[in-house]
DRENGUPA-488828 format. One record per residue (C-alpha): x, y, z. Coordinates in pm, whole numbers, plus 32768, in hexadecimal, padded with zeros to 4 digits. Layout:
<lumros>
east:X&north:Y&up:Z;
...
</lumros>
This chain:
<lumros>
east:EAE7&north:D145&up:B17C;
east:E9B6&north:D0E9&up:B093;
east:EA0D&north:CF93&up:B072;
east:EA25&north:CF6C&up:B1FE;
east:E8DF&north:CFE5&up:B22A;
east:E849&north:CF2D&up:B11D;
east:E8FF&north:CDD9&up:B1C0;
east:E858&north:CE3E&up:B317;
east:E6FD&north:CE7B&up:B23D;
east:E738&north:CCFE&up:B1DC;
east:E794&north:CC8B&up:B32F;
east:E622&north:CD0A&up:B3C7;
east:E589&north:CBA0&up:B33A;
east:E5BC&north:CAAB&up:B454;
east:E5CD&north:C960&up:B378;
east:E6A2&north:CA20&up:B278;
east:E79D&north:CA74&up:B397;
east:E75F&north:C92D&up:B457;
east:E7FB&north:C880&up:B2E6;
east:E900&north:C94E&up:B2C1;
east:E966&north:C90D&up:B414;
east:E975&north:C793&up:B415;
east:EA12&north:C7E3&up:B2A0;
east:EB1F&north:C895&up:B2DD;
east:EB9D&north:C778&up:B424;
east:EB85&north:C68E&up:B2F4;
east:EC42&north:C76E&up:B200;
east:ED52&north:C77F&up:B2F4;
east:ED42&north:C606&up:B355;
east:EDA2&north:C5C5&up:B1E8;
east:EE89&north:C6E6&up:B1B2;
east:EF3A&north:C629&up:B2E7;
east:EF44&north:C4DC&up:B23F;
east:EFC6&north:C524&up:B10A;
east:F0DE&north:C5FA&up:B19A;
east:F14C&north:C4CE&up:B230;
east:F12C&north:C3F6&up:B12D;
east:F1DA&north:C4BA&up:B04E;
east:F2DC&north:C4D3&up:B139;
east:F304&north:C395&up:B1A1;
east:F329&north:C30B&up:B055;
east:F453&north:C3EA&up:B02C;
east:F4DB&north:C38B&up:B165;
east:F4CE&north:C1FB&up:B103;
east:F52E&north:C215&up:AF73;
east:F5C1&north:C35D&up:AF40;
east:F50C&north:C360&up:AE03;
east:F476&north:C4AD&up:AD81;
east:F3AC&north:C3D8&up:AC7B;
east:F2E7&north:C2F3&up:ADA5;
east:F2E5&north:C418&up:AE60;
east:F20A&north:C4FB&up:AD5C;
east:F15E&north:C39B&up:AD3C;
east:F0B9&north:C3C9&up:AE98;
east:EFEF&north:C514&up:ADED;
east:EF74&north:C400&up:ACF0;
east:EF13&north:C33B&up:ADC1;
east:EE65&north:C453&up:AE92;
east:EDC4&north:C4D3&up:AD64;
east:ED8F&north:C3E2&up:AC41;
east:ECB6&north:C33B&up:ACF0;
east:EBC5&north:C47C&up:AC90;
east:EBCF&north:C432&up:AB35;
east:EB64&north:C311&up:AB1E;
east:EA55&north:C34B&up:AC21;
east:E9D1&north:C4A2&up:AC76;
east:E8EF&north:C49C&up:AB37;
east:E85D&north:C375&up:AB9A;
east:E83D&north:C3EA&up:AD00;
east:E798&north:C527&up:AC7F;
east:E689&north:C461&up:ABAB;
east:E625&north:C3A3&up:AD05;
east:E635&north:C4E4&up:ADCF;
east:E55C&north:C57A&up:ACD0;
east:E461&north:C439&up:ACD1;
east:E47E&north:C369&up:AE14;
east:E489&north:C3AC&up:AF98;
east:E59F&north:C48C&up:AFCF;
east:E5B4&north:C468&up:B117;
east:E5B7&north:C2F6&up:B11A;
east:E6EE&north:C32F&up:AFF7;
east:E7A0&north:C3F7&up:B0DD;
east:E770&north:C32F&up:B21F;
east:E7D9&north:C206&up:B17E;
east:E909&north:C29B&up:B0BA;
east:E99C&north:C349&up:B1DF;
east:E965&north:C1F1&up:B2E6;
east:EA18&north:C13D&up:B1C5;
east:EB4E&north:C243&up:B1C7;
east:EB54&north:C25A&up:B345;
east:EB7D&north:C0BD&up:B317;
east:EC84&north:C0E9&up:B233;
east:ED43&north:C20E&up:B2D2;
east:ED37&north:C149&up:B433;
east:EDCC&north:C00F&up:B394;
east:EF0A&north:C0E0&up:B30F;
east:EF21&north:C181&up:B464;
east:EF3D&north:C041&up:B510;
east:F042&north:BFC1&up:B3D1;
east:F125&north:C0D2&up:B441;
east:F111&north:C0D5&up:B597;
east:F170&north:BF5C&up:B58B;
east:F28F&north:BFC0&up:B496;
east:F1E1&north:BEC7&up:B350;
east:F1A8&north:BFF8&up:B28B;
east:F298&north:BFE7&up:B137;
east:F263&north:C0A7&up:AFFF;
east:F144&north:BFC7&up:AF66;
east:F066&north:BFCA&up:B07C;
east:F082&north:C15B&up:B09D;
east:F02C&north:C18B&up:AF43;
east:EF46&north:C07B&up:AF47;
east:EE78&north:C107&up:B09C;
east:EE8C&north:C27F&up:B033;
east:EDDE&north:C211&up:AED8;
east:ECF6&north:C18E&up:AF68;
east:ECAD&north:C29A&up:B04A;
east:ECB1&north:C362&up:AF1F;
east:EB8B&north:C2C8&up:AE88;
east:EAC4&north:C2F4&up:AFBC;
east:EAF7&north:C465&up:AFBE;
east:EAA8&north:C436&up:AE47;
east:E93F&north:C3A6&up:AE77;
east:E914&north:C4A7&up:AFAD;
east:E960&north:C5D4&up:AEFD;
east:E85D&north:C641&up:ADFC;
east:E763&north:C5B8&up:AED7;
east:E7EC&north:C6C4&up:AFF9;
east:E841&north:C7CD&up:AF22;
east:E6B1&north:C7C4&up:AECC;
east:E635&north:C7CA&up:B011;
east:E71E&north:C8ED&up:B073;
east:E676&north:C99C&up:AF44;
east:E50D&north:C944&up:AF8E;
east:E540&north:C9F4&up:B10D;
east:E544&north:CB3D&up:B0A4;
east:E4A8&north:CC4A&up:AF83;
east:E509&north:CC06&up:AE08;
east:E56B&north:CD86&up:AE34;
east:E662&north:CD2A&up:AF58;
east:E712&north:CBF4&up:AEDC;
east:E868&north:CCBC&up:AE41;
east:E88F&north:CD30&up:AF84;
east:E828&north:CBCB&up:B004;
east:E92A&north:CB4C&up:AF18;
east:EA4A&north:CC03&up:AF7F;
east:E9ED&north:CBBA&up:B107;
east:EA34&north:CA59&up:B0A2;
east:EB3B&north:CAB2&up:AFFB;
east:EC06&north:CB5D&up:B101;
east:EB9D&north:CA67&up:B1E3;
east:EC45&north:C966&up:B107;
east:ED73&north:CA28&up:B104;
east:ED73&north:CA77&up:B24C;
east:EDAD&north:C8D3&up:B23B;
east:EEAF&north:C8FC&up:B16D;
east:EF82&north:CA0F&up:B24A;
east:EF27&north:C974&up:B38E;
east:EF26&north:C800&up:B32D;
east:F08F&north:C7D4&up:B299;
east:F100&north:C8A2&up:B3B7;
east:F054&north:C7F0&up:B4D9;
east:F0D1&north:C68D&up:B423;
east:F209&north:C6FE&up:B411;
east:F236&north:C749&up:B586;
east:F16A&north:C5DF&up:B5A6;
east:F22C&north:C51D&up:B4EB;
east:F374&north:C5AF&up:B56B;
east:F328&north:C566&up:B6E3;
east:F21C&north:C440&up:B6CB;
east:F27C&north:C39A&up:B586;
east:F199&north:C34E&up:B42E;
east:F096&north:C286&up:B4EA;
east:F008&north:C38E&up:B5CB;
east:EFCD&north:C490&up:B490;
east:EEE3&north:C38F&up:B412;
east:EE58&north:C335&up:B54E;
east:EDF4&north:C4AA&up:B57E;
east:ED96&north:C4B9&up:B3F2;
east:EC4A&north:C3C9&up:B477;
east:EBEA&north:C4C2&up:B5B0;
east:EBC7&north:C58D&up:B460;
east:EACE&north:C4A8&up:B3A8;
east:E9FB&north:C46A&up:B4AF;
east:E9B6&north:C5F3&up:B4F6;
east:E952&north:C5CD&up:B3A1;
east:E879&north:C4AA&up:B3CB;
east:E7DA&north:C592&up:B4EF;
east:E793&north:C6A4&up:B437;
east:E6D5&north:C613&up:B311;
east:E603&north:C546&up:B449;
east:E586&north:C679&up:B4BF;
east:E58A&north:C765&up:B37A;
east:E4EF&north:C66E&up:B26B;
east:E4CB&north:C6B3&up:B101;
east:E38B&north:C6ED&up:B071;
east:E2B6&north:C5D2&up:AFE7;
east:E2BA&north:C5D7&up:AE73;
east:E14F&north:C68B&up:AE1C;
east:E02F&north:C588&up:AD9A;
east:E028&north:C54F&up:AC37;
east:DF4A&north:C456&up:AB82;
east:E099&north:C436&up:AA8B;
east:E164&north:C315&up:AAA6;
east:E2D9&north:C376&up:AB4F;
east:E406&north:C39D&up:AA5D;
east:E4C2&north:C237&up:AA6C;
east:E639&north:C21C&up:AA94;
east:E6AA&north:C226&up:A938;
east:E56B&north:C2CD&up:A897;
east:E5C7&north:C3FA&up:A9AD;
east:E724&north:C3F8&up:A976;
east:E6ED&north:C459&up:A7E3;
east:E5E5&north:C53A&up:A83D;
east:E702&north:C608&up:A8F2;
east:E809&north:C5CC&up:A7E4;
east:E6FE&north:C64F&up:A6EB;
east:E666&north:C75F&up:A7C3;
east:E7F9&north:C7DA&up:A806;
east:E850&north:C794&up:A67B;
east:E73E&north:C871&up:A5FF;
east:E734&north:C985&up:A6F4;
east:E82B&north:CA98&up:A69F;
east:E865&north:CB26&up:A818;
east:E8AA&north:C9DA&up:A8AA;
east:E978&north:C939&up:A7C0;
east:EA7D&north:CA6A&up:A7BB;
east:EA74&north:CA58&up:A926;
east:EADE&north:C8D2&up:A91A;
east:EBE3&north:C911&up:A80F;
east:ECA5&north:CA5E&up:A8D5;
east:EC6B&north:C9A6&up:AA26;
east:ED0E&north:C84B&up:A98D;
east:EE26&north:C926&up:A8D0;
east:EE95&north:C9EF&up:AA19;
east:EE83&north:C8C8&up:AB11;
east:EF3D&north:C7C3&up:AA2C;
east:F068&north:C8F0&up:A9FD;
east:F039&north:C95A&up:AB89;
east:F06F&north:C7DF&up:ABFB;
east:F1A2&north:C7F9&up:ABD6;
east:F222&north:C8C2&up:AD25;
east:F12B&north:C7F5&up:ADD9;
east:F1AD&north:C6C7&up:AD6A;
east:F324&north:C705&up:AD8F;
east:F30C&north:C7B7&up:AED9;
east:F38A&north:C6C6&up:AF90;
east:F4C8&north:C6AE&up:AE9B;
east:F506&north:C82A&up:AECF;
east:F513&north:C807&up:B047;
east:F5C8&north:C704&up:B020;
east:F6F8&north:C708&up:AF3C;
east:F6DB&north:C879&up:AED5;
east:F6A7&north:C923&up:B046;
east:F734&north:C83E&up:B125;
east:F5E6&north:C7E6&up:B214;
east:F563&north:C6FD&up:B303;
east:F3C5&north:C69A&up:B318;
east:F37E&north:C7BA&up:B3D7;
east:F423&north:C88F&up:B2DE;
east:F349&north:C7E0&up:B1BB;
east:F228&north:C82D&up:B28C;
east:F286&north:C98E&up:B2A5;
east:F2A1&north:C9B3&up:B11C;
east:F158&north:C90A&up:B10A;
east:F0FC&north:CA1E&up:B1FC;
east:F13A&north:CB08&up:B136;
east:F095&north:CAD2&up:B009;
east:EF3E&north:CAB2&up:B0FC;
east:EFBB&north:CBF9&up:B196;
east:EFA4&north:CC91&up:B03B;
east:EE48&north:CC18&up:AFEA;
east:EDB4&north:CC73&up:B101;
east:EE1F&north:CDD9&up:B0E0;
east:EDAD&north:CE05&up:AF6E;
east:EC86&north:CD63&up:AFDA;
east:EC32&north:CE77&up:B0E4;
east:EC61&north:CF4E&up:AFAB;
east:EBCC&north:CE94&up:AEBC;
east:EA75&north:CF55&up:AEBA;
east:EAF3&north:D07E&up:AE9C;
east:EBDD&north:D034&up:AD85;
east:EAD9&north:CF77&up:ACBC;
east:E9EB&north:D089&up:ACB9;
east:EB0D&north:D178&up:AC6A;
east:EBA5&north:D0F1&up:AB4A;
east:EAE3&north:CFD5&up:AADC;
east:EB37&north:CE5E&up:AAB7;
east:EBDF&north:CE56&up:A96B;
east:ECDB&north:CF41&up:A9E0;
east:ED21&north:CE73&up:AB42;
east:ED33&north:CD2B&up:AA77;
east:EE42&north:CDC8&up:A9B2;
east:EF0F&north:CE71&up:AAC7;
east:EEF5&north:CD64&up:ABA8;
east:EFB2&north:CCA4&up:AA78;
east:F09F&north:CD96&up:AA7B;
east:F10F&north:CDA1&up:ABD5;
east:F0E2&north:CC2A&up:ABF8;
east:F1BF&north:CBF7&up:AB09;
east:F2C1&north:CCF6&up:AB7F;
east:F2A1&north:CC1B&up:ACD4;
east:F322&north:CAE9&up:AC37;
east:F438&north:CB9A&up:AB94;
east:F4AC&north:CC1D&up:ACF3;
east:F49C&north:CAB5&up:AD88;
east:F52A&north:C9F4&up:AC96;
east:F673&north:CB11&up:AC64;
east:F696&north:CB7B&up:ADB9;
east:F731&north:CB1F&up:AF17;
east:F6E5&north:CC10&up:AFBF;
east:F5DE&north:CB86&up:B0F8;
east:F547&north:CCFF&up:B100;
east:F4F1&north:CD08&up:AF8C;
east:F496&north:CBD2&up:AF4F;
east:F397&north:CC32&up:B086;
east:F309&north:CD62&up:B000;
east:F2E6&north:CCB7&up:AE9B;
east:F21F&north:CB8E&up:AF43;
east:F137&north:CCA4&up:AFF4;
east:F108&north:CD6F&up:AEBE;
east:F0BD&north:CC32&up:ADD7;
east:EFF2&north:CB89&up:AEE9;
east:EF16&north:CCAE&up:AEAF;
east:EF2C&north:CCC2&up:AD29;
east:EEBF&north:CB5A&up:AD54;
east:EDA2&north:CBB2&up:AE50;
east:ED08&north:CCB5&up:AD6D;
east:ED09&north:CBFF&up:AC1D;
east:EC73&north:CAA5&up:AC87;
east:EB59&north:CB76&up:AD55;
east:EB21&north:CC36&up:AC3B;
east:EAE3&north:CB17&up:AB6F;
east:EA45&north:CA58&up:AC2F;
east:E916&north:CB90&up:AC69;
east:E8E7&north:CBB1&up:AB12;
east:E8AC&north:CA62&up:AAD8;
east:E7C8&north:CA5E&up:AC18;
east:E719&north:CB68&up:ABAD;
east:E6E9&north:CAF9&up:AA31;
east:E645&north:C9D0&up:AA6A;
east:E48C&north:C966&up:AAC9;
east:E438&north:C8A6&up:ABDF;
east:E42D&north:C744&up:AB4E;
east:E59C&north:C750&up:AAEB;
east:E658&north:C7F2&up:AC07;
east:E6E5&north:C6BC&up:ACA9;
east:E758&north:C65D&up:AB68;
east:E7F1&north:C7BD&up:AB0D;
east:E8BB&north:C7CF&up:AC53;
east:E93A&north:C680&up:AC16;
east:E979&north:C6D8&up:AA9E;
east:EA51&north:C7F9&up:AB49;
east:EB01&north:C71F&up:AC29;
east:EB5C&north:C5FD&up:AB50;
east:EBCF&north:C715&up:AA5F;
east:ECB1&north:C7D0&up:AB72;
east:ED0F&north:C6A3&up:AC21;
east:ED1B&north:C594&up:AB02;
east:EE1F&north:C65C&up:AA4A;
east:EECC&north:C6B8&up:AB75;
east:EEB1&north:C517&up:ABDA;
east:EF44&north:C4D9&up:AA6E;
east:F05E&north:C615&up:AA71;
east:F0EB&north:C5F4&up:ABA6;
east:F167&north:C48F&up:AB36;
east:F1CF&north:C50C&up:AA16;
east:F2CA&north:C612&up:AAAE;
east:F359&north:C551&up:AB9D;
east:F391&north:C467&up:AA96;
east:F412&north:C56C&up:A9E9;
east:F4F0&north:C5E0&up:AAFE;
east:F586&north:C493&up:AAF4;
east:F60C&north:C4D9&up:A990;
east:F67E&north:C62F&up:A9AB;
east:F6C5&north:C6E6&up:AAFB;
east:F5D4&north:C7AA&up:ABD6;
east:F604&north:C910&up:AB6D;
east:F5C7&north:C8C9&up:A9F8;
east:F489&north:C804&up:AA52;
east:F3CA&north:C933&up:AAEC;
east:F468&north:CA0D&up:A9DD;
east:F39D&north:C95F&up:A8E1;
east:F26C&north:C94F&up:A9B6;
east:F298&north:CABE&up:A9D5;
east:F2AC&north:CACF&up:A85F;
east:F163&north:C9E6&up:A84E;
east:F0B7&north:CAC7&up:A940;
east:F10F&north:CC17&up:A88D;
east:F080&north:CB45&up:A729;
east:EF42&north:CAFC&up:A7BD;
east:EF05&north:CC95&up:A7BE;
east:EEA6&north:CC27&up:A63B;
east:ED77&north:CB99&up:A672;
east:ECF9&north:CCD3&up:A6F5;
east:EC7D&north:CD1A&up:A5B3;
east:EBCA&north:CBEA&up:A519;
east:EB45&north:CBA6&up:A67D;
east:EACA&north:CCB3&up:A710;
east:EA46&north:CCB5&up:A887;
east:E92A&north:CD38&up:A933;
east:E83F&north:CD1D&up:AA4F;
east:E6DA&north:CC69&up:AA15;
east:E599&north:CD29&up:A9F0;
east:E465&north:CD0C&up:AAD3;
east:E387&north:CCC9&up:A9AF;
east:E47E&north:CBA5&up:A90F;
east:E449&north:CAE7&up:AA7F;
east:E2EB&north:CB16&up:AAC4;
east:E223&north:C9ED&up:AA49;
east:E0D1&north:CA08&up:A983;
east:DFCC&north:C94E&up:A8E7;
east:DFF7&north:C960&up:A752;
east:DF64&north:CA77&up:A69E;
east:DED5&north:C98B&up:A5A5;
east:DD69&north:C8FB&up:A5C8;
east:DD31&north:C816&up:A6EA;
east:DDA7&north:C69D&up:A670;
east:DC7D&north:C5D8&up:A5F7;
east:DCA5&north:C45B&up:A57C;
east:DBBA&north:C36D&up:A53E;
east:DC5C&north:C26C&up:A5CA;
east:DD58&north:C2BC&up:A6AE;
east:DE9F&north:C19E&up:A67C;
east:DF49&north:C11B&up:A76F;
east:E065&north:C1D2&up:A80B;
east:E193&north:C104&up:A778;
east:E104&north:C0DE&up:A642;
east:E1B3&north:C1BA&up:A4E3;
east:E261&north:C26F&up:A463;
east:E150&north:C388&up:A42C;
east:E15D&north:C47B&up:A322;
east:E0B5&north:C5CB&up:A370;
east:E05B&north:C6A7&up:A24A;
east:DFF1&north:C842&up:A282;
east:DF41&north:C8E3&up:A180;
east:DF48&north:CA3B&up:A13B;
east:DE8D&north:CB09&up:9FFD;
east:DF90&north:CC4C&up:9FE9;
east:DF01&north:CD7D&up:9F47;
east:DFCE&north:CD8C&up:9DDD;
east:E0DA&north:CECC&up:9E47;
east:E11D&north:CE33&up:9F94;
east:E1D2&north:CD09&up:9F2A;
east:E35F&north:CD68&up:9F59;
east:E302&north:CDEF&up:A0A2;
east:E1FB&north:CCDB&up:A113;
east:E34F&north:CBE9&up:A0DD;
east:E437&north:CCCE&up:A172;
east:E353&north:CC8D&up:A2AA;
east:E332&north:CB46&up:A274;
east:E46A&north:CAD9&up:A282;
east:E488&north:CB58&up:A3D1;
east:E3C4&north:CA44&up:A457;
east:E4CD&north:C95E&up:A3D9;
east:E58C&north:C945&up:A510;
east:E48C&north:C93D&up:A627;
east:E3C1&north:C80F&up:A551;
east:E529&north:C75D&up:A52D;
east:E589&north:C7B7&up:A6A0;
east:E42B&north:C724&up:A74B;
east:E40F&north:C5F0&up:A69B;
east:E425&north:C5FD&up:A51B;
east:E519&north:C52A&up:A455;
east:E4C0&north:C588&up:A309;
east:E420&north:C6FD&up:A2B7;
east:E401&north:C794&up:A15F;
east:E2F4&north:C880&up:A09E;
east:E241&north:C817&up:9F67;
east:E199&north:C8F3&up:9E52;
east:E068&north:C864&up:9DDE;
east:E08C&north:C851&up:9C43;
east:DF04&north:C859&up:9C06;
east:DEDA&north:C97C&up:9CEC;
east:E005&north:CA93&up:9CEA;
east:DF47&north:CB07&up:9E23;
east:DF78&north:C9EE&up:9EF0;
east:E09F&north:C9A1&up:9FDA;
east:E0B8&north:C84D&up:A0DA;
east:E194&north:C85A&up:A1CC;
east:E21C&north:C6DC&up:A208;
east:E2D8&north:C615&up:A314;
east:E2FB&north:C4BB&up:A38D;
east:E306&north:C46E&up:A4EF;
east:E365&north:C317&up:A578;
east:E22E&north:C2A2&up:A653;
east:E0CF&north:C350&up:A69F;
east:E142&north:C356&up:A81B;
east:E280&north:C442&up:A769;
east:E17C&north:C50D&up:A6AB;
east:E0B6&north:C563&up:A7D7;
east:E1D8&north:C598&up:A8A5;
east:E25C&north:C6AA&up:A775;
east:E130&north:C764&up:A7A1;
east:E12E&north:C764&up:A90F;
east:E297&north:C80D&up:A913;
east:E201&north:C93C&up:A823;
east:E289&north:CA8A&up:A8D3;
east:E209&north:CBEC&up:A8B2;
east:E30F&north:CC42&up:A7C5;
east:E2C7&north:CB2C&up:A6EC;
east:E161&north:CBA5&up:A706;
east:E1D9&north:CD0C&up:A66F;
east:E274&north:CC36&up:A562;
east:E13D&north:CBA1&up:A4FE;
east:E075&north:CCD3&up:A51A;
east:E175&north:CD72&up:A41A;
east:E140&north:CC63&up:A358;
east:DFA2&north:CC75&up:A33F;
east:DFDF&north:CE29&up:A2E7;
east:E032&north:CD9B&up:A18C;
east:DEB1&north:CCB9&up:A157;
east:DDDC&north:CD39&up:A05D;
east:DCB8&north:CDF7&up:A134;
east:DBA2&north:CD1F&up:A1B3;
east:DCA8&north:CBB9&up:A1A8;
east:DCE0&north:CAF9&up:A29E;
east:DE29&north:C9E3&up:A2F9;
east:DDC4&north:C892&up:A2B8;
east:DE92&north:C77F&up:A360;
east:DE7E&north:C61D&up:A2E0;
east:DF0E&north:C4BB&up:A3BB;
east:DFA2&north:C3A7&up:A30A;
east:E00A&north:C264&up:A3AF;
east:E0F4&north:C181&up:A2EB;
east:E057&north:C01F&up:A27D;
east:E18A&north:BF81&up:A1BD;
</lumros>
């Protein structure tokens, strides 16, 4: 099949397949852990709401932290970040071990230890994810992406299963105890396959909060990306819901044991990795609006069939089909916004993508087992199922698509070289830039027509306030105006100029009366 070929095309780079090896021990390390957890809080409360409240734990911590963890991946040692994240979660993950195995694990400290781990895998992952991407081609990373992405749900057939059979015959303690063997191949793998060193700039690096609202403002005012964030938050926050409650339909509504919960957690993996052997064909078949929306579809049908059914067969063969559905969407999403987004921003973009799959699915899963608490199973994943088949809606407002080449590739600004007379210091503004352009008289609808186009890149790399001015004493004249907060912010905006910005500008110079030139004027705020 293509997309096994193209997967054994990836699998030629030796640190891209050395990282996905010591990944995918790690993926299945935590699939194991929270299997148990999940399952061992419904063994000591019975309670479907604390035990949907062990996916919260798992994930919430990724909301509150990936975007932060993407703006240091993006601007500080990465390898240092990961080393340090995953020695602090093999710590943590050690300590519950030895809780269990010495029977002093309750409810508090499980949630309490697996948030924790949580937030380690938190400041690890954009970080990783980046370094995975940097290994190979631009050209190769879709089929880089869904690698990973089988390899995680490889995790997530194998993990469950394996932790299952663990925690049956060894108890809780020894699923977390193997869950560390899992971080450490990690650890090993990022010793010997390091990330690349951030290239030399003369630029001061973003700082926490000033690169966190750069990537809120670059995802707010970039069309591609911020559909992809919306469909990916609106899917994951409806899908949550058959993750969450899992253990509740092995439970009450099919009658199992752990190693039957691990088997239903098996399944769903099984799914994904099938659909993600097929994956590349599929995608270059029918495109990825149309496998966004039929992977809604059948996910949703899959809830419907667990929540209604008792049947151990269909409930099976509706885990396998939605684990798939649920494979196909998220990698889907998560290319496009790969694959939309420059160099300087990546870390940030992949954690914008997981704090929007995860941080919903964090915030929804409590919210149906709370939910489940008030009204019975079966009428909880019907309304998922109906939330699911609503978010086909945004379809049209929100279009997706897969980035460009030229919207990623970073240039220097098509404008005149910058020339100051006195050069301020980097923290010092806000800075007004003003563009001057002298339009020939029957150009002027279409010279702001293309104008306006530059709207959203300005706004996106650094602008907070944009707008174009007419010049009353000349009707020839034009300035193009926007504030930015800090000269170190300016020159940063014009170091994240791509090529397609570039053709913007060029359109925007066809409209100059012959023989003019664009003027640019700096400003630096006083009072």
């Amino acid at each position: 099949m293509n997309s096994q070929r193209s997967n054994h095309h990836v699998l030629r780079h030796p640190a891209f397949r050395g990282l996905l090896g010591g990944g995918t021990l790690y993926f299945i390390g935590n699939a194991m852990q929270v299997m148990a957890a999940a399952w061992l809080m419904v063994e000591i409360t019975g309670s479907p709401f604390l035990a949907a409240l062990v996916q919260t734990a798992v994930f919430l911590p990724m909301f509150a932290l990936s975007l932060p963890a993407g703006v240091l991946a993006d601007t500080t040692d990465r390898r240092r970040l990961m080393r340090i994240a995953l020695l602090l979660q093999a710590l943590t993950v050690a300590t519950l071990a030895v809780l269990l195995l010495i029977g002093w694990a309750g409810p508090t400290s499980l949630l309490l230890f697996t948030g924790i781990a949580g937030c380690c895998t938190a400041l690890l992952s954009p970080a990783w994810n980046t370094t995975v991407a940097d290994s190979i081609p631009r050209e190769e990373l879709p089929q880089a992406i869904v690698a990973v992405s089988i390899a995680y749900n490889v995790a997530r057939a194998l993990g469950p299963s394996m932790a299952g059979f663990v925690f049956a015959h060894a108890g809780a303690g020894w699923v977390f105890v193997i869950a560390v063997a899992g971080i450490f191949t990690m650890w090993l793998s990022i010793r010997r396959h390091p990330p690349r060193a951030h290239p030399a700039s003369r630029l001061p690096a973003d700082r926490l909060w000033g690169g966190t609202l750069s990537a809120l403002r670059f995802a707010r005012h970039s069309p591609a990306v911020l559909a992809q964030l919306l469909r990916t938050m609106a899917y994951s926050g409806a899908g949550a819901a058959l993750w969450a409650l899992l253990p509740i339909i092995g439970q009450r509504q099919l009658g199992l044991g752990a190693a039957g919960f691990g088997l239903l957690m098996g399944c769903l993996g099984t799914g994904a990795v099938l659909a993600g052997l097929l994956i590349g064909r599929v995608r270059a078949h029918f495109g990825i609006e149309l496998i966004v929306r039929a992977g809604c579809v059948i996910y949703a049908l899959a809830m419907l069939v667990a929540g209604l059914s008792n049947s151990h067969a269909m409930v099976y063969a509706a885990l396998v089909f939605g684990g798939g559905a649920w494979m196909m969407v998220m990698s889907t999403l998560n290319t496009a916004t790969q694959t939309s987004v420059p160099p300087w921003v990546r870390s940030r973009a992949t954690a914008l993508h997981t704090l929007s799959a995860l941080g919903s699915f964090a915030i929804a899963s409590a919210f149906w087992g709370a939910l489940t608490s008030l009204i019975d199973l079966p009428a909880t994943l019907c309304v998922a199922a109906a939330c699911m088949a609503a978010g086909l809606l945004l379809a049209r407002p929100f279009p997706l698509r897969m980035g460009d080449k030229m919207e990623v590739t970073q240039v220097a600004s098509m404008f005149e070289e910058l020339s100051v007379a006195d050069e301020p210091d980097p923290e010092a503004g806000p800075v007004s830039v003003e563009i001057s352009y002298r339009i020939r008289a029957d150009q002027t609808e279409a010279f702001l027509e293309a104008v306006s186009h530059l709207r959203a890149p300005r706004r996106r790399d650094g602008a907070t306030l944009w707008r174009v001015y007419r010049d009353l004493g000349d009707p020839s004249r034009y300035c193009e105006r926007f504030i930015v907060t800090s000269w170190a912010d300016y020159l940063h905006q014009r170091s994240r100029a791509t090529l397609a910005d570039q053709e913007l500008e060029a359109q925007v110079r066809e409209h100059l009366v012959p023989g003019e030139a664009v003027t640019t004027q700096h400003y630096i705020a006083e009072l």
